[in-house]
C-alpha positions, -999 to 999 in steps of 0.1 A, spaced: -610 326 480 -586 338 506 -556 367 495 -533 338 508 -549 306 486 -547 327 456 -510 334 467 -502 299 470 -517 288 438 -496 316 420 -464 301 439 -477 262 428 -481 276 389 -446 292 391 -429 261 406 -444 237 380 -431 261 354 -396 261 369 -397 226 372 -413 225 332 -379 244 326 -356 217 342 -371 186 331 -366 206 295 -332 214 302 -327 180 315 -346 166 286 -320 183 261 -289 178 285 -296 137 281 -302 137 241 -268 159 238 -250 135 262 -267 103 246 -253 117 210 -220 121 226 -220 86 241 -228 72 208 -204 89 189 -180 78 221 -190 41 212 -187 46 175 -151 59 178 -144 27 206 -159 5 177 -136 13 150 -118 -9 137 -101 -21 99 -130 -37 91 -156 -9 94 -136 24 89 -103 31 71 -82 27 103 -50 1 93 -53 -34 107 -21 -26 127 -42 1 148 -68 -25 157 -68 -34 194 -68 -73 207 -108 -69 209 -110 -63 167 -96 -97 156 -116 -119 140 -131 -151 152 -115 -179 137 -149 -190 121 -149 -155 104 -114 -151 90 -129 -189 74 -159 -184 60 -147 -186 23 -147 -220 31 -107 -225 26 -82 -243 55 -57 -225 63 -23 -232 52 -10 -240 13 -44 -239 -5 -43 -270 -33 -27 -260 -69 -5 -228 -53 31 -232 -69 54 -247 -44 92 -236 -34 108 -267 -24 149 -275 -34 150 -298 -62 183 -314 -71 200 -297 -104 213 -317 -132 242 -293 -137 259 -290 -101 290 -267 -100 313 -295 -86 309 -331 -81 327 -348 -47 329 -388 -48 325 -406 -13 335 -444 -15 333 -468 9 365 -483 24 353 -514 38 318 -537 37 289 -525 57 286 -563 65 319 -583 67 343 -558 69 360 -572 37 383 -543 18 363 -529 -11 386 -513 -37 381 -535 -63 345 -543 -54 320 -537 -86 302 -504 -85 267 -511 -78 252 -478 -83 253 -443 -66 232 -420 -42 229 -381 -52 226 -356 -22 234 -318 -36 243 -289 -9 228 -256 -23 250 -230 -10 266 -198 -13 305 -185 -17 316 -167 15 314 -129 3 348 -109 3 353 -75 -12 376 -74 -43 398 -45 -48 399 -33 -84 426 -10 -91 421 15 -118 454 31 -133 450 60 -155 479 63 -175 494 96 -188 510 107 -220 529 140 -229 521 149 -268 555 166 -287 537 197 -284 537 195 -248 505 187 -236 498 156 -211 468 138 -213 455 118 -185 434 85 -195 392 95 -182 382 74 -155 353 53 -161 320 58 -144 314 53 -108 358 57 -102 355 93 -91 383 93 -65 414 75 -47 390 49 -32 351 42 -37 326 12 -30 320 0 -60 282 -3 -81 277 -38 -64 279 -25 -31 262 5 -37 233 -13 -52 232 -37 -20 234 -6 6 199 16 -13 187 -26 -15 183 -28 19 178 8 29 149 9 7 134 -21 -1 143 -41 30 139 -12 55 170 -13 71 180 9 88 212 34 83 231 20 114 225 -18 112 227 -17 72 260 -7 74 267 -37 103 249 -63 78 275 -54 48 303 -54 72 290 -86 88 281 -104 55 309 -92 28 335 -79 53 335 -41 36 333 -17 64 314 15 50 308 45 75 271 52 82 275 86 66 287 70 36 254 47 34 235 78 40 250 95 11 246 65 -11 204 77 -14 207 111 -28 234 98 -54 209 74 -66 183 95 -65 201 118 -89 206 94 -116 167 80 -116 154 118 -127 144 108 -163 130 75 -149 107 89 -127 99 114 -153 92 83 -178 72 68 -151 47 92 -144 41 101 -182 31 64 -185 6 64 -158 -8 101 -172 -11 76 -205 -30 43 -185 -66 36 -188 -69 33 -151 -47 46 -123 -51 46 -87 -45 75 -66 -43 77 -26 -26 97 1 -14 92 38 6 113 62 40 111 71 67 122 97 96 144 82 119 153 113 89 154 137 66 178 114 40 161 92 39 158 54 18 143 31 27 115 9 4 111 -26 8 79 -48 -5 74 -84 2 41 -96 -9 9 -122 -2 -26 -116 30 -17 -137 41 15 -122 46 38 -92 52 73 -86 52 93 -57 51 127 -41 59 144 -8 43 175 0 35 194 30 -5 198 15 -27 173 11 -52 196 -8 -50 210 -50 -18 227 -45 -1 190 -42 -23 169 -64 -16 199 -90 22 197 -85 22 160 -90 12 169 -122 -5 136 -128 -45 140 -123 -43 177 -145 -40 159 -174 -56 127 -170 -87 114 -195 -87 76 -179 -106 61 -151 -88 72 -114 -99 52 -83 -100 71 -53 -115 68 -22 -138 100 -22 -113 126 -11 -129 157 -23 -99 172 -37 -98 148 -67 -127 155 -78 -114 192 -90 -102 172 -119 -132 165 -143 -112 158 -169 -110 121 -158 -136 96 -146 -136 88 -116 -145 54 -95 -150 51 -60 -133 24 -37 -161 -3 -28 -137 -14 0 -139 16 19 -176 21 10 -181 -15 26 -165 -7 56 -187 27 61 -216 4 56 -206 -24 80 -201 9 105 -235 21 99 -249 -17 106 -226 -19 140 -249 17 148 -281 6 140 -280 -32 143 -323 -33 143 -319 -18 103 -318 -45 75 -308 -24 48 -267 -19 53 -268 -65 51 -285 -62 20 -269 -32 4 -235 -55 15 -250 -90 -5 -257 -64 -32 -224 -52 -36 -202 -79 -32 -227 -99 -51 -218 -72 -81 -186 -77 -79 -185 -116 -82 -201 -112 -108 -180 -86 -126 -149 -114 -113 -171 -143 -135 -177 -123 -163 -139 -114 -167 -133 -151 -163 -155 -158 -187 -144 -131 -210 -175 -118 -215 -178 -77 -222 -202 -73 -198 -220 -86 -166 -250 -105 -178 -285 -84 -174 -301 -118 -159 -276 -117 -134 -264 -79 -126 -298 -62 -132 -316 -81 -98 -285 -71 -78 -286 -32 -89 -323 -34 -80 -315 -48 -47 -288 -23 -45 -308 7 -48 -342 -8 -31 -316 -11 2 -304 29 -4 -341 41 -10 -355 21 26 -316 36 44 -329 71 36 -364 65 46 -349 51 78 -326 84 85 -343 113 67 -327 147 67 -332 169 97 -332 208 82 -305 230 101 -289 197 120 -259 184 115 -268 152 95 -254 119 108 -225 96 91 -251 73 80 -271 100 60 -243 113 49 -232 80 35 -263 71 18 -267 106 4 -228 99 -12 -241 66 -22 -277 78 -40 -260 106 -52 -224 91 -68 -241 64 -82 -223 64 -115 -186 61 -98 -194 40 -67 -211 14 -97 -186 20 -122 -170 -16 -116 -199 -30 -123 -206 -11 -157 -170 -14 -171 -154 -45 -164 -119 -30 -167 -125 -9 -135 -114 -25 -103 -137 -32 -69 -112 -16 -49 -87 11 -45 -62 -19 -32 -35 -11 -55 -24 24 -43 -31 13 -11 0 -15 -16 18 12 -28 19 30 5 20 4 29 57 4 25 59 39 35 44 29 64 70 0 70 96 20 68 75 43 94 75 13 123 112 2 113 136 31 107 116 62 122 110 95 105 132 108 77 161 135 95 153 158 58 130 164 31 161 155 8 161 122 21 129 119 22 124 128 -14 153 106 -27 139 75 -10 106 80 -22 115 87 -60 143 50 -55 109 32 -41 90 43 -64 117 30 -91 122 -1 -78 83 -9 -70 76 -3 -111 109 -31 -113 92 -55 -94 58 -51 -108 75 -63 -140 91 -92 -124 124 -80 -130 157 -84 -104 158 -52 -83 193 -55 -73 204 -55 -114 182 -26 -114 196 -5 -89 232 -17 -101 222 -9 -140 214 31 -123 247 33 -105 263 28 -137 246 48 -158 223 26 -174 192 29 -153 159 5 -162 130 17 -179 99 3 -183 82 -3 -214 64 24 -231 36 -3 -236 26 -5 -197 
C-alpha cells in the first residue's frame, strides 16, 4: 500500500471521528433544547386547574368547555332547594296610603257611598333619603367657691370643634375595606349618597384610627386560632408602594388574622407568633418553611396536589397512573364527605381501604415510570411522586381524621380579598396603611364568619366598644 493510500485512510479515520464529535454534540445540543421546549410547553400550559396560578391569570385558551364546567350533572342557574331572596310583602308596613276610586270603572256613576268590596295590597320597600344630622355637644362649665372651674368631659368620639360622627366613620373603613373602594370615589359615594362632604385625607385617616382601637381584638383573635383544632395557614405577595411584601394568613371558619412582612421565610411565620405554639392540625400547601414547626401536625392541601397531578398527566398523556391516582383521591374524599354525613367516626374499611390501595398501586407504577437519574436534576413529576410516597401521613390525613379538611380553601378565601383590593384600589402608599387595613379585614372577616352586621361592628369599635368573638370558636 502506497505512502498516499495509507495517508488518505488516516484523513477518512480522522474525519469520521470529527464528524463522531458533531453528531455527539448535536446529539446533546437537541436533548438540551427538547428539555427546554418542554419545559417552554409546560409553562404555556399552565393554567388554575393544573398549577397554583389564580383563575384570573388564565388566558382565553384555559376556560373550560361548557360540558366540563357540567359534569357534576347540575344546570346551571338556581339549583332546586337553595333559599331564595325575593320581596315578600310585610304585615307591619311603616305607613299605610288609601287610593279610592272616584268614579265606576264601568258607568261612570259617582262612588262615595258605594259599598267597599274589598282591597288590593302593593307595598313599596324603600329607603329615607340620607341627610347628615348635626349634633351639638355643649360642655358646660362651673367655677367651685374655691376657685376652680371645671369643664364637663366630652364623650367619646367628640374630640374637637367639628368631627364626622361613629356612623359615618363606620361607613367610610365599610367601604374602604370591605367594599374596596377606593380613597377618592369613597369619599364621592358619602358625598353623593348622605350629602357629608369629607376630604380624602380625612377618609385616609379614618384607617389608622380604627386600627388603633382593634389592638386587643386582634390580639383575642389570634390567641383563639393558636387554641383551634385545625387552622389554615397560607401566604401570597403583595405590593407596598412599588416594593414587594409578603402577606401570611392563619385563619378557622370563625376567625382571621393576618400579617405583613417583607419575608416570606421563619423570620415572619415566627413573628406571627401563631404556628410557634401550635399543637392542632395546620393545612398548608407544602411550603417548606412550615414545616420548621413540629410541634403541630400538619395536612397537605389535596387541591393543589391535584392540580400538580393533572400537570404531570397534561406531560405525559401515554401514563395511566396521574387518572387513577385522581379517582383515588377524590374518590377518598367523597367518602370522608359521606361518612361526615352520616356521622360516622370514620371512613368505612370496605370502602376507603380499596381506594388507599389504588392510591398507592398508582404512586408505586409513577415511580417505576420516572425513576431517579443519580447527579440530574430530577423532574417535577418525580419530585411530586417522591413528596407524595414520602408525606404520605399529611397528604392522607383527611382521609384518616374526618375533622381535617380536603383542601387548604379556607385561607385561600381569606386572601383573595387582598388580592381584590390589589385589581381595585392599587398598592398601599405605606406600610402603616397597609398594616391598619389588614388588622380592620381581618376584624371584620372573623364578624362575618359569625354572621354578624359588619357595619354595627365597625361602629361598636369607633365607640369604644369593639366586637369580640367568642372564646368558644
Amino acid at each position: 500500500m502506497s505512502g498516499s493510500e495509507q495517508l488518505s485512510r488516516e484523513e477518512l479515520l480522522a474525519l469520521v471521528e470529527q464528524q463522531a464529535r458533531v453528531i455527539e454534540e448535536l446529539t446533546a445540543r437537541i436533548a438540551t433544547q427538547d428539555a427546554r421546549i418542554a419545559e417552554l410547553e409546560r409553562r404555556l400550559g399552565r393554567n388554575s386547574g393544573n398549577s397554583s396560578q389564580p383563575p384570573s391569570a388564565d388566558g382565553p385558551a384555559a376556560q373550560p368547555s361548557r360540558a366540563a364546567r357540567r359534569r357534576s350533572g347540575r344546570k346551571p342557574g338556581k339549583q332546586p332547594g337553595a333559599g331564595g331572596s325575593a320581596l315578600f310583602q310585610t304585615s307591619n308596613p311603616d305607613e299605610v296610603v288609601d287610593h279610592v276610586p272616584a268614579a265606576c270603572g264601568g258607568c261612570g256613576s259617582d262612588l262615595v257611598a258605594a259599598r267597599a268590596a274589598g282591597v288590593v295590597r302593593r307595598q313599596v320597600h324603600d329607603i329615607p333619603t340620607i341627610t347628615p344630622t348635626v349634633t351639638e355637644h355643649r360642655l358646660h362649665k362651673r367655677r367651685c367657691g374655691c376657685g376652680t372651674t371645671t369643664t364637663a368631659a366630652a364623650p367619646a368620639g367628640v374630640g374637637a370643634a367639628a368631627v364626622y360622627g361613629p356612623n359615618l366613620r363606620a361607613l367610610a373603613v365599610y367601604l374602604l375595606v370591605f367594599q374596596h373602594v377606593p380613597v377618592a370615589r369613597t369619599a364621592m359615594l358619602i358625598a353623593d349618597v348622605t350629602g357629608a362632604r369629607p376630604s380624602t385625607g380625612w377618609i385616609s385617616s379614618v384607617l389608622s384610627t380604627v386600627a388603633e382601637l382593634l389592638v386587643d381584638t386582634e390580639k383575642l383573635v389570634k390567641s383563639l386560632i393558636v387554641l383551634a383544632h385545625v387552622i389554615h395557614v397560607d401566604e401570597t405577595t403583595s405590593n407596598i408602594n412599588g416594593a414587594r411584601w409578603w402577606l401570611h394568613v392563619a385563619s378557622t371558619d370563625k376567625l382571621t388574622a393576618y400579617l405583613l412582612h417583607p419575608s416570606r421565610g421563619r423570620t415572619a411565620v415566627t413573628e406571627f407568633d401563631v404556628l410557634p405554639d401550635y399543637r392542632g392540625t395546620v393545612v398548608h400547601d407544602a411550603l417548606s418553611v412550615y414545616d420548621a414547626y413540629p410541634g403541630a401536625r400538619h395536612a397537605l392541601c389535596c387541591a393543589h396536589l391535584a392540580r400538580e397531578i393533572v400537570a404531570a398527566a397534561e406531560a405525559h398523556p401515554e401514563q395511566a397512573w396521574p387518572a387513577q391516582a385522581l379517582r383515588a383521591l377524590h374518590g377518598l374524599n367523597s367518602a370522608a364527605h359521606d361518612a361526615r354525613d352520616q356521622q360516622r367516626p370514620a371512613i368505612p374499611p370496605e370502602i376507603g381501604d380499596p381506594l388507599l390501595q389504588s392510591w398507592r398501586h398508582a404512586l408505586l407504577v409513577g415511580l417505576a415510570e420516572h425513576r431517579r437519574v443519580p447527579g440530574r436534576r430530577q423532574s417535577k413529576t418525580r419530585n411530586l411522586l417522591e413528596r407524595l410516597r414520602d408525606r404520605d401521613a399529611q397528604v392522607l390525613l383527611f382521609a384518616r381524621d374526618l375533622s381535617v379538611p380536603f383542601t387548604n380553601n379556607q385561607a385561600e378565601r381569606d386572601v383573595r380579598p387582598t388580592k381584590t383590593q390589589l385589581k381595585i384600589s392599587g398598592c398601599h402608599r405605606s406600610e402603616t396603611t397597609a398594616k391598619a387595613w389588614l388588622r380592620i379585614r381581618g376584624y371584620i372577616s372573623t364578624v362575618g364568619k359569625h354572621g354578624d352586621n359588619i357595619l354595627d361592628a365597625l361602629r361598636d369599635a369607633i365607640t369604644g366598644n369593639p366586637w369580640k368573638p367568642p372564646v368558644t370558636c
